[in-house]
C-alpha positions as CSV (number, residue, x, y, z in Angstrom):
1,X,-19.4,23.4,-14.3
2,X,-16.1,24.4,-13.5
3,X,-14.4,24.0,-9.7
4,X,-11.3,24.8,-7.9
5,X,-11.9,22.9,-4.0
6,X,-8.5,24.4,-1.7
7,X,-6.1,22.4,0.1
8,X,-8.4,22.0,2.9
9,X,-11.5,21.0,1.1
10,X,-9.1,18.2,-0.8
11,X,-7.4,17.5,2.5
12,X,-10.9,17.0,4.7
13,X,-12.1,14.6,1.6
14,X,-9.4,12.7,1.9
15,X,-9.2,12.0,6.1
16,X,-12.6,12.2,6.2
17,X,-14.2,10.3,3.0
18,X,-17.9,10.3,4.6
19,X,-17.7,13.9,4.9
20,X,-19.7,16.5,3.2
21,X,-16.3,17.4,1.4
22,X,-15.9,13.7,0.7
23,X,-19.0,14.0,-0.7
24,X,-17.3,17.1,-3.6
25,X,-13.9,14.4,-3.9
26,X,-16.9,11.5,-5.3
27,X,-18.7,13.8,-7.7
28,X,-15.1,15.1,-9.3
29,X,-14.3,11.6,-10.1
30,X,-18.0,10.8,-11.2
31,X,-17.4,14.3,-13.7
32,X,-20.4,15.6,-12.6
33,X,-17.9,18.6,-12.4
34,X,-14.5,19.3,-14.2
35,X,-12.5,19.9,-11.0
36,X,-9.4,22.4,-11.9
37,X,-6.1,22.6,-10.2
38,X,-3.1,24.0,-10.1
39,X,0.4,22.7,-9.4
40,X,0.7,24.5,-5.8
41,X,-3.0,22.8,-4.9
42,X,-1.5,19.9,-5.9
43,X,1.7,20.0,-4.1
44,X,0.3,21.1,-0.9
45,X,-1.9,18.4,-0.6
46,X,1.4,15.9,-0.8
47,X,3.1,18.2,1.4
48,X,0.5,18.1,4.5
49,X,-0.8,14.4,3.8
50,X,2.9,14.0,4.7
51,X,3.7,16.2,7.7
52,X,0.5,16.3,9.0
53,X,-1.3,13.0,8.8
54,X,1.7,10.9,8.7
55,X,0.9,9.1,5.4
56,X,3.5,6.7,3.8
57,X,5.2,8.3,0.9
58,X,3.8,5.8,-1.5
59,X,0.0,6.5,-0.8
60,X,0.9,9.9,-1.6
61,X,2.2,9.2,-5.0
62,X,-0.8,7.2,-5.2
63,X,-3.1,9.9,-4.2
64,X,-1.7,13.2,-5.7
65,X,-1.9,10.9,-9.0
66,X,-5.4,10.5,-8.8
67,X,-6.0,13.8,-8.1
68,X,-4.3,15.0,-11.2
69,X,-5.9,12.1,-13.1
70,X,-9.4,13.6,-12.0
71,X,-8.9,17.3,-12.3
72,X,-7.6,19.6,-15.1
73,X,-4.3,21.3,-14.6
74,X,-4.8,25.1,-14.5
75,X,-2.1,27.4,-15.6
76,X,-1.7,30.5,-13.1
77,X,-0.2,33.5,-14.4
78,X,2.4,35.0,-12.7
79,X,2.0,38.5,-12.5
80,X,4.7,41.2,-10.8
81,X,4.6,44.6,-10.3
């Protein structure tokens, strides 16, 4: 099975580990799903672990690494009209 969990979903799992959304971060890294993201999911998270809940720069290397590690990098089309 295939996933894509938002900013918010990954954010909650992280503050909150004990969580129900905790609960989705644990199974991605068990692969009992293939978690997707993209590069924006992925650079949001860093952004607001920063500016909002004041972590240190060097967990969030440490944490936006291990999110990529654990999920598959989706490529979004760009589309214009």
């Amino acid at each position: 099975m295939k996933v894509v969990l938002d900013t918010n979903v990954l954010l909650s799992a992280f503050i909150k580990p004990g969580g129900r959304t905790g609960a989705l971060w644990v199974a991605a890294r068990e692969r009992r799903y293939q978690l997707l993201l993209s590069p924006a999911i992925i650079t949001e998270v860093a952004e607001k672990l920063r500016s909002k809940f004041g972590w240190e720069e060097a967990r969030v290397i440490r944490r936006t690494k291990l999110l990529a590690k654990t999920g598959k990098r989706m490529i979004v089309p760009r589309f214009t009209l």
